[in-house]
Each structure stands twice: as C-alpha cells, then as structure tokens.
C-alpha positions as CSV (number, residue, x, y, z in Angstrom):
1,X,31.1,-1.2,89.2
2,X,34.4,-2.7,88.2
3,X,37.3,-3.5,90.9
4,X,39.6,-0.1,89.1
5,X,36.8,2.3,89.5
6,X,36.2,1.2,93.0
7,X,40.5,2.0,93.5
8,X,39.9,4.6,91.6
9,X,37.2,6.0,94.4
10,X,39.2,4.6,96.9
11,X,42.3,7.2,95.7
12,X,40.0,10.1,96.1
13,X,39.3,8.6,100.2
14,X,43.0,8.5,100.1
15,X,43.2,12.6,99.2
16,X,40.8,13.3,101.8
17,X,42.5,11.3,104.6
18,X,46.0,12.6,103.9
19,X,44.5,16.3,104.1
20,X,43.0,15.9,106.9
21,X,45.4,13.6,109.2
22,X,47.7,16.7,109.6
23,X,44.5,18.4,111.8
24,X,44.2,15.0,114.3
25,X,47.9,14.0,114.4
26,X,51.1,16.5,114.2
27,X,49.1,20.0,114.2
28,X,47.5,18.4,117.1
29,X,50.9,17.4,118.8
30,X,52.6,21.0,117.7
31,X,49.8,22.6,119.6
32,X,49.7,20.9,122.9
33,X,53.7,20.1,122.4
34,X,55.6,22.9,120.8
35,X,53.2,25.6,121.7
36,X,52.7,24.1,125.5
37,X,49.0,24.8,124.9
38,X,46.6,23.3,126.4
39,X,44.6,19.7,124.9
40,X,41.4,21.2,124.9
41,X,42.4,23.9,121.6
42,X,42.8,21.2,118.9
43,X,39.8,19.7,120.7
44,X,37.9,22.1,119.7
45,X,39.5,22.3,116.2
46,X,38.6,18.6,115.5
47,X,35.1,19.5,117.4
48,X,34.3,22.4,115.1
49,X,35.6,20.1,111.7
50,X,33.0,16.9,112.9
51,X,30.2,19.2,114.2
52,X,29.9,20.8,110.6
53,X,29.1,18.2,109.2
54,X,26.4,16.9,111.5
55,X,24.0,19.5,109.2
56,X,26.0,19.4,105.9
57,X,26.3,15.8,105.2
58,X,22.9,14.8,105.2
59,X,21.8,18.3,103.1
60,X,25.0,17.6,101.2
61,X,23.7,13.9,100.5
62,X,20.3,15.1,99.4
63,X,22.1,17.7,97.3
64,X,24.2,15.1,95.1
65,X,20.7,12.7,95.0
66,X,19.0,15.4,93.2
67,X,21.5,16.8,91.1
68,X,22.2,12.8,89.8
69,X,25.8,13.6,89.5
70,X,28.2,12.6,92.4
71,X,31.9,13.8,91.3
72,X,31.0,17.2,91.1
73,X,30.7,17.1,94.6
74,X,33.7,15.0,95.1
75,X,36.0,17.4,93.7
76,X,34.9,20.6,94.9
77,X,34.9,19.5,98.7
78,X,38.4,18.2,97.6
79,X,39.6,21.7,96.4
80,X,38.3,23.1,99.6
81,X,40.0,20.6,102.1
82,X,43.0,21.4,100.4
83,X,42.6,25.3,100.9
84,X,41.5,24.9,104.7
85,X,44.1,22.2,105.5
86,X,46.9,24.7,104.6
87,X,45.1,27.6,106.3
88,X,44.6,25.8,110.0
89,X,49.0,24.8,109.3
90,X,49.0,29.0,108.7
91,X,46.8,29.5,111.6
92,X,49.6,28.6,114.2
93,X,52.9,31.1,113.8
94,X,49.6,33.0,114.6
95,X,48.5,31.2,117.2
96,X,52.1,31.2,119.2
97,X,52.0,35.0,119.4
98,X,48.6,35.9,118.9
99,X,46.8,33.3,120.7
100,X,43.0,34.5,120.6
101,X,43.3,35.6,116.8
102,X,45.0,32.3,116.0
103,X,42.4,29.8,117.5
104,X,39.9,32.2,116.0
105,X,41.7,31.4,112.2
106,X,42.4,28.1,113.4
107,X,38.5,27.4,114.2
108,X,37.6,29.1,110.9
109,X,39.7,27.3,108.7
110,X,38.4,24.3,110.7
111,X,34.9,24.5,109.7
112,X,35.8,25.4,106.4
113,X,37.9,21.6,106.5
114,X,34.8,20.2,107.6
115,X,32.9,21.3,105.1
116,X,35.3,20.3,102.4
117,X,34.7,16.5,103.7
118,X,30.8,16.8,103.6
119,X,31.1,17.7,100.2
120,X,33.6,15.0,99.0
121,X,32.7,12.2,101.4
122,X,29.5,12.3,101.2
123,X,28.6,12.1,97.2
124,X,31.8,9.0,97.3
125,X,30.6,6.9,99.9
126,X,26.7,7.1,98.1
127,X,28.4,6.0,94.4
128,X,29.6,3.2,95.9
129,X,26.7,2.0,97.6
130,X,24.8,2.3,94.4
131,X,27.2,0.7,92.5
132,X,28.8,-2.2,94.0
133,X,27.3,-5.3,93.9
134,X,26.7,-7.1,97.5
135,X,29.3,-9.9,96.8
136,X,31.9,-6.7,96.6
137,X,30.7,-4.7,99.9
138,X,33.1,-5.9,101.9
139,X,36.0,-5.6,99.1
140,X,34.4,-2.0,98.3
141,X,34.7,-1.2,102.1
142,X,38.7,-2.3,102.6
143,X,39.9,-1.2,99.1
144,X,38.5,2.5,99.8
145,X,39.3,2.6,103.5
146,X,43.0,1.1,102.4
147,X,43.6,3.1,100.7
148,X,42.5,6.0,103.0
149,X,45.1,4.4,105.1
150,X,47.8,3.6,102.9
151,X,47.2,7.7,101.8
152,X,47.5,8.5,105.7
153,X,50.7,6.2,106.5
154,X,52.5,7.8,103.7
155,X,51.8,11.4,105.1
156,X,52.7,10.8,108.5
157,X,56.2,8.8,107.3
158,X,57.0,12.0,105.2
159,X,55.9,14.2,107.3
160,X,57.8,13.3,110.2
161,X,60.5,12.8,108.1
162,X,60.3,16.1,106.4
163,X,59.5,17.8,109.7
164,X,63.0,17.1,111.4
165,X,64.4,19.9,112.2
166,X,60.6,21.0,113.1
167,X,59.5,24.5,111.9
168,X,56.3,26.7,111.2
169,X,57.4,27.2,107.6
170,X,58.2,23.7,107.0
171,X,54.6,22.3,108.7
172,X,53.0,25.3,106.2
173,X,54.9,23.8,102.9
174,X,54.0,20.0,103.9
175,X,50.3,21.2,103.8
176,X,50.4,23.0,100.4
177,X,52.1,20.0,99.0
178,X,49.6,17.3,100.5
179,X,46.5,19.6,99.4
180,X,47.6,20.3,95.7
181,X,48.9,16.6,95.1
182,X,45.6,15.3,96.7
183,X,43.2,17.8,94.3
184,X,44.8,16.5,91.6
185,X,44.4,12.5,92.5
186,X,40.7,13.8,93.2
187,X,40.6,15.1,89.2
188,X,42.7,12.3,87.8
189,X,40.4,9.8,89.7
190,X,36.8,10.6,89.1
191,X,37.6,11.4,84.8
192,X,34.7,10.0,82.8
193,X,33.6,7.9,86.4
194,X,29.8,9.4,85.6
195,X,28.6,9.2,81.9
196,X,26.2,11.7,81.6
197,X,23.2,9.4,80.5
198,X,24.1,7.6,84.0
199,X,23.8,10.6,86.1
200,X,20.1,11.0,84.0
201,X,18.7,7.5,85.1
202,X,19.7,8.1,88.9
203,X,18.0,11.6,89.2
204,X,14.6,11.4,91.3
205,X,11.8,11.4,89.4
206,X,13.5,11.0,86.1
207,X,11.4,8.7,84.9
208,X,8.3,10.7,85.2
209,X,7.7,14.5,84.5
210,X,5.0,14.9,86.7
211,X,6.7,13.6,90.3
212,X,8.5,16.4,91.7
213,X,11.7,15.7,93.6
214,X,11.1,14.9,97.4
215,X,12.0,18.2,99.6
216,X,15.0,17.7,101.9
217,X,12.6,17.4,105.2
218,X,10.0,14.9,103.4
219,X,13.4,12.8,102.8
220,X,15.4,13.2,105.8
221,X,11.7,12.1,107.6
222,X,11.6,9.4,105.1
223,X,15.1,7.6,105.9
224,X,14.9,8.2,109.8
225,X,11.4,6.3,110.0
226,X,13.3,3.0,108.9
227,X,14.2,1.1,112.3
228,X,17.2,-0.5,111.0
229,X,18.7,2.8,109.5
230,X,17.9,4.4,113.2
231,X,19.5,1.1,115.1
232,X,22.5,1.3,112.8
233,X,22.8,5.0,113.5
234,X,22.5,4.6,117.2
235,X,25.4,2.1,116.8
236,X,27.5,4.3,114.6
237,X,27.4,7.0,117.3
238,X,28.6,5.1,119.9
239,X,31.3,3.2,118.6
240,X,33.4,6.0,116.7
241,X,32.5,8.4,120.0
242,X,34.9,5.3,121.6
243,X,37.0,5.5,118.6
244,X,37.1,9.2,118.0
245,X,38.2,9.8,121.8
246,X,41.9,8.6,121.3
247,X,42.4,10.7,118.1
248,X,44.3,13.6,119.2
249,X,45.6,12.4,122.6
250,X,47.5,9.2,121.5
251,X,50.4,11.2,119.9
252,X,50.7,13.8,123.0
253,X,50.6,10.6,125.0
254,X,53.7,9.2,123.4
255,X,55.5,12.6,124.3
256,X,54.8,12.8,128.3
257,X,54.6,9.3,129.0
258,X,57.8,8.1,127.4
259,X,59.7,11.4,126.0
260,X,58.8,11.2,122.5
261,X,60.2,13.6,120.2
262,X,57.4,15.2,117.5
263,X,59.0,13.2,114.8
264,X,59.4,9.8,116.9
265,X,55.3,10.6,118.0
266,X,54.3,11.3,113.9
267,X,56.5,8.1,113.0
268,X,54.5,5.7,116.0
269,X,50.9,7.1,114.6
270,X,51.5,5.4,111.4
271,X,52.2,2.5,113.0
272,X,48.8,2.5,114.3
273,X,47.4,3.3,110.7
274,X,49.4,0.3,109.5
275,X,47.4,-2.2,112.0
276,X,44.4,-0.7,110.7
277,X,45.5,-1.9,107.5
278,X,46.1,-5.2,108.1
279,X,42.9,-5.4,110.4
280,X,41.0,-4.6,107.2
281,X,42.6,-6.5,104.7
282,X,42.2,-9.5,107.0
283,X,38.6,-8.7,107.6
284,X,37.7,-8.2,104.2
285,X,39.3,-11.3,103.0
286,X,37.4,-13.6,105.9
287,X,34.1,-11.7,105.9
288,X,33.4,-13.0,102.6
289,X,33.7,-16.3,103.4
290,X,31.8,-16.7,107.2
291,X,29.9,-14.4,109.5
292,X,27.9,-11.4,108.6
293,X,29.5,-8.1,108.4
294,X,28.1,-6.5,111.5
295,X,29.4,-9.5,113.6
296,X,32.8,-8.5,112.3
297,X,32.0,-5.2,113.6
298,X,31.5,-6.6,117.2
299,X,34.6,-8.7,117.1
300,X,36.8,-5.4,116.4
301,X,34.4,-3.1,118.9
302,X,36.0,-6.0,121.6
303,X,39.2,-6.5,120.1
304,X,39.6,-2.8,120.6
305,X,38.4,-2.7,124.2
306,X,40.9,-5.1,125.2
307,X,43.9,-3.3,123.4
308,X,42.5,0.2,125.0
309,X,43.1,-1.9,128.4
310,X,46.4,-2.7,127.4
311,X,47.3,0.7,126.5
312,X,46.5,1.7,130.3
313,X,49.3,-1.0,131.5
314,X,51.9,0.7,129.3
315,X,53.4,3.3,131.9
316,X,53.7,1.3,134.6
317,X,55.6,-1.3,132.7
318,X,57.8,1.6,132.0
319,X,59.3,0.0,128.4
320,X,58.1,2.2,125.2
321,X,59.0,-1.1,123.9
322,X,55.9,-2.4,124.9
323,X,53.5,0.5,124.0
324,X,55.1,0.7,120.5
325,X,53.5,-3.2,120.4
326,X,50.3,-2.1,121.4
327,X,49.0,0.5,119.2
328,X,49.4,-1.2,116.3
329,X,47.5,-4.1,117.9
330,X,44.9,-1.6,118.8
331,X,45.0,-0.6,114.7
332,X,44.4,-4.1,113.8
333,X,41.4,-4.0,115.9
334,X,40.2,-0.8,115.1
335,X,40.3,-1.6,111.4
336,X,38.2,-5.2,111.6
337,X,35.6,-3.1,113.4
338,X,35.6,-0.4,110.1
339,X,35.0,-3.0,107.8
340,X,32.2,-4.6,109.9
341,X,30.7,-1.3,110.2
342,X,31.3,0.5,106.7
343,X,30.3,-3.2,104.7
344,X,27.3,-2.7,107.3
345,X,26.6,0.6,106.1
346,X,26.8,0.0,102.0
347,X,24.3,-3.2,102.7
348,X,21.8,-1.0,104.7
349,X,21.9,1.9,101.3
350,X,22.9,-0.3,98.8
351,X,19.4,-2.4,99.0
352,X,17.3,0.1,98.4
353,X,16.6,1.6,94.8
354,X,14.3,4.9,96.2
355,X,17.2,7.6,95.2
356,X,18.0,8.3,98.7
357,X,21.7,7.0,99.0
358,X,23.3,9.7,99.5
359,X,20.8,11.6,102.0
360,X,20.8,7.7,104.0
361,X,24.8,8.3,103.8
362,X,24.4,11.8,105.0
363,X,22.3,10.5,108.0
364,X,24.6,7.9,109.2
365,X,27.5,10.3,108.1
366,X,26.1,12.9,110.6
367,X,26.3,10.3,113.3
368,X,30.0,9.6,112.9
369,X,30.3,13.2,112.7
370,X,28.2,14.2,115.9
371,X,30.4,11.2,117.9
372,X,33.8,12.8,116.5
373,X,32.6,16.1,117.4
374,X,32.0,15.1,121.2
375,X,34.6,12.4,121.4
376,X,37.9,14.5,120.5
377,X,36.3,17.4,122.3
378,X,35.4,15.0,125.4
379,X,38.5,13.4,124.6
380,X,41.0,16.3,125.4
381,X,39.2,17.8,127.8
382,X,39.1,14.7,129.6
383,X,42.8,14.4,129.9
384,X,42.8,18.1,131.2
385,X,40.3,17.6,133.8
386,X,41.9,14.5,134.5
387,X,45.0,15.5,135.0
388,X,44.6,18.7,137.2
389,X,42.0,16.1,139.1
390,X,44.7,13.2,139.7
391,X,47.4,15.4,139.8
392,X,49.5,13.5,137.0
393,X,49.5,14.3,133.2
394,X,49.7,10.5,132.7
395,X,47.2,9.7,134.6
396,X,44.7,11.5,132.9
397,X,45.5,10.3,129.5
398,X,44.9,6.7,131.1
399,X,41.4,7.5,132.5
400,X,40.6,8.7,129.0
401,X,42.0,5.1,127.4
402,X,39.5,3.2,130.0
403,X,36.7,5.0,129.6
404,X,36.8,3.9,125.9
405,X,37.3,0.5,126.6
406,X,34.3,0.9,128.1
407,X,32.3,2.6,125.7
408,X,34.0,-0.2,122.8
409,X,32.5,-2.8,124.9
410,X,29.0,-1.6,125.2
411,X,29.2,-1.3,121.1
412,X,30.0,-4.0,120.5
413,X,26.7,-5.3,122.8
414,X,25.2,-3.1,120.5
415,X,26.3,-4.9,117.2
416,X,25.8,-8.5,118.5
417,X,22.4,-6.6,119.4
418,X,21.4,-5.4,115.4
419,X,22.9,-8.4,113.9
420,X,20.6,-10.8,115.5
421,X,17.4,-8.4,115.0
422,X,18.4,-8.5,111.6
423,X,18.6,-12.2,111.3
424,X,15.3,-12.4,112.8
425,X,14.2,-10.3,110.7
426,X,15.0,-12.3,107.4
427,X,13.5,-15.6,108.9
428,X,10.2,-14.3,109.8
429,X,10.2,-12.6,106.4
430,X,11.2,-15.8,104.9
431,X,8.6,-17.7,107.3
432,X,5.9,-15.4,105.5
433,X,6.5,-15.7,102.2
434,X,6.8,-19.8,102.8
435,X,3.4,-19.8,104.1
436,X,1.8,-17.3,101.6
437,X,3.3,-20.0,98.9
438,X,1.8,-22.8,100.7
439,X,-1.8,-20.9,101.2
440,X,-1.5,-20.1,97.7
C-alpha cells in the first residue's frame, strides 16, 4: 500500500470522527448544560453507540472477509453515521419538551450511529492491516488516527464557532453539514482503492472450489484461541475503559468548575484533540527508530495517569489558566498511548495471511467498544453518584479523573506485561529454530 492510499484511508477515519465527535463533546455538553439534564442521559447515548458494536464489529469483520471487498462496507456505515448523527442533533428540541420521547429518539438514533461505525471502521482498519507493510505500521497508525484528529479539531473549532449564539436549529444544520461533507470524502476516498481481481485473491477459499468459507462461530472460536490476540484484548479493554471515562465529562467539567461558556468548553476540547496530535506524530516518528510499539503504549498509559492526577489539582489552584495547560498535556499522552496500541494492533493482524483480518479487527474492535460502553456510562454516572455523595458537583468530577489514573496505571502494567511475553516469545522461537539447524 502506497503512503496516498493510506491518507486516502485515513480521510475516511477523518469522516467518521467528525460525525461522531458531536455525540461525545457539544451534544453531550447541550444536554447536561443547556437542558440542566442530568450526566447519566448522554451516558447512556454514548453507552448504547459502543455497546452495538460489541456484536456488530466482529460479525461485521467476518462479513467484509468473506465478501473480499472492504469499501463497500466503508461507505455504507459512512452514509448511515451521517443519517444518525443528524437524527440524535434532532432528537433534542425533543428532548427539552418531551423528555421520555426524546431520549427514546435520542437512544435510537444512537444505536443506529453505532452501527454506522461497525460497518465503516471495521472493513478500514482490516485493509490496512493487510496492506501495509510492517516498516509502515506505525506511520499507517498516526496518518489514519491524524487525521481522525485533524477531521475532529476542525469540527469542534467550527462548531463552536458556528454555534455562538447557541440554538437547536443551528446544532441541527452543523450536523447535516458534517454528515453530507464527510459521505462524500468517504466516496471521493475509497474510488478504485479495491480492483476487483484484488478483492478475488483475498476471499476465503478462493483458491480452491472445494473449501467452503469458515462459519462466523468456527472463526470467531478460531481467533479467540490465540493467547496473544486474547492478552491484547484484555489490554485493549482496560486501557480505553480508563480512556473512555473522561469522554463526556471533561467539557461539562470546564463549565461548573471554571464558568465555561458552551463555545469556550467546544473551543478547549480541541485543544485536547490537538495534544493528541502531536502525541502521535511524535510517537510515530520515534517508534520507528527505538522501542517496540507496545512499550510506546505503556509510556502514554503512564503519561496519561500522571496528567489525570494533574487534572484533579486544577480546582483548587483555582486558575483556568492552568487547567487549559493540562488537557492538552493529557492529549499528548493520550495520543503516544494510541499509536502504541493501534501499531500493536496492525502487527498482531497484519502477520497473519489466514483471511481473518477483519473478524481479528472485529474482536479487538468489540473490546474498545465493550470498555467505551461501560466507561462513559460508568463515567457519568460516576460524577452523579459522586456528587450527590460528596455533596459538590466538582468533586465528583474529580473522583471520576482519579479513578482513571488508576485504571491508566494498571494498563500500562499490563503493556510492560505483553511486551515482554512477546519478546520471550521470539527468543525461545529463535532458540528453537538455532538448535533444530544445529541438530540438523
């Protein structure tokens, strides 16, 4: 795969990111802001989009493996992530005066989001896992999740400017725009990416008539049974459940701790998304040169516990000074621990040539999912119970921050843990094939 397809790929990330960015960051805030609704709603908004996709990546995945072509996919979750992204913005004139009948839209048009990114995340991620060589993971894993980011920074900076003076109608028009301009970067993107004599080679059991295609259980038990896919899941879940966590009470955080307004809150979040840009750009260039990828991963799990810990301090130093310095510290972080863990990721399913990239994907895609799902849900109703516990709004948000330091810390045990098995792993294999050359 050349360096412009894999910006080309990394454009269609970019549609998907800026879709879905409006559910985690200003519909969230309108919500729990504007509306004076409680944290727990978009909770379970973001719950319900992640906990789709626990059972629709991985069947998803297996779908795209069989069929042998992968931008199908990618565009039709794209065309339905831009549907469902305007109809949870909809959902909320709703919502303010018909509040059961709007979460009930809301939650719909939720799931529907969810499965929109099963179908286009999926299939992507899997094409470039085939396709990239392993001298390009780690470029493969910053340009697409750049790009993601870059997509994400420029939403929030024009949304927040676009959504001064805020209204429903305005939110509702942002959304339409975002959704039809990212379909069509989807289109543009993947033209011609699949020749059809391409898509013929990577079909299962193409090369014989006789071998049926493996069933979706016989391949799901397939994939599991492989320790390191099952260590690297395990690690997957843990460290985006700490990550996840922060997603939809950092912005509402801005607002009761230091008087944000909704645009000032929209404008700080890209700030965050702008460390997470530089943490990846910096990784990608380094990780090339020393250290394998999943130390990287533990250096940003730790680099992110320490800037969670910092985040607590903020309050009580009272300057918003100093907590717009931290979160884009906590981005740079955040984003050397995605390229540890997504250049992880391509290594584990690039290696192997049995078909089964995109249901391996799916599996380690439902992992991420399954932590999002419990994290933001955890998350915001942390914060709640928190807050009516401790009696301060402010304090609840802060027992929310340390609790993820502490789950960042334990994954990035957990890294140091699967790196090293790995590295055993390759000298004892190396050992053996030494001595069956010297027996020989």
């Amino acid at each position: 795969m050349s360096w412009w397809q894999l910006v080309r790929l990394g454009c269609v990330q970019a549609a998907i990111g800026a879709v879905v960015v409006l559910l985690t960051t200003t519909i969230n805030r309108v919500i729990v802001v504007e509306l004076g609704l409680p944290a727990s709603i978009p909770g379970l908004l973001v719950a319900l989009h992640f906990g789709v996709q626990l059972v629709l990546r991985p069947r998803i995945g297996h779908a795209s493996d069989r069929s042998g072509a992968r931008t199908p996919w990618m565009v039709g979750g794209m065309l339905l992530c831009a549907v469902s992204g305007v109809a949870v913005a909809a959902s909320l004139p709703i919502m303010r005066d018909h509040l059961a009948l709007g979460v009930v839209l809301a939650s719909i048009a939720s799931i529907a989001l969810g499965a929109g990114v099963s179908a286009s995340g999926t299939p992507l991620l899997a094409l470039i896992s085939e396709r990239a060589r392993p001298s390009q993971r780690a470029g493969a894993a910053a340009i697409t999740w750049i790009l993601m980011i870059v997509g994400i920074i420029i939403t929030a900076a024009i949304s927040g400017a676009l959504l001064e003076p805020f209204s429903f109608a305005r939110l509702i028009l942002i959304a339409t725009g975002i959704g039809a301009v990212g379909l069509l970067v989807s289109v543009l993107a993947t033209l011609g990416l699949e020749p059809k004599a391409e898509r013929a080679t990577r079909m299962p059991g193409a090369a014989s008539t006789t071998t049926p295609a493996p069933s979706f259980g016989a391949a799901l038990r397939t994939v599991w049974e492989e320790p390191a896919a099952r260590m690297f899941a395990g690690f997957v879940f843990l460290a985006m459940l700490a990550y996840s966590a922060q997603d939809l009470i950092l912005e509402p955080f801005g607002g009761v701790a230091f008087g944000m307004t909704p645009a000032e809150s929209t404008k700080m979040s890209s700030t965050h998304h702008g460390g997470v840009l530089l943490g990846m750009v910096i990784t990608a260039l380094l990780a090339t040169r020393t250290g394998q990828l999943r130390h990287w991963a533990a250096i940003g799990c730790a680099a992110s516990a320490v800037s969670y810990v910092a985040l607590t301090l903020t309050p009580a130093i009272g300057d918003v000074r100093v907590f717009r310095m931290v979160v884009p510290m906590l981005g740079i972080a955040n984003g050397v621990f995605a390229i540890g863990a997504i250049g992880s990721m391509m290594a584990l399913t690039g290696d192997r040539t049995d078909g089964r990239a995109g249901i391996r994907l799916g599996v380690f895609g439902a992992a991420q999912a399954v932590a999002y799902a419990v994290g933001t849900m955890a998350g915001a109703v942390g914060v709640d119970l928190a807050r009516a516990a401790l009696q301060s709004p402010v304090r609840g948000y802060l027992t929310v921050f340390g609790l993820e330091a502490v789950l960042f810390a334990l994954a990035a045990g957990l890294a140091l843990r699967s790196a090293s098995s790995e590295r055993a792993h390759t000298v004892l294999q190396q050992r053996g094939e030494l001595l069956v050359t010297v027996l020989s």
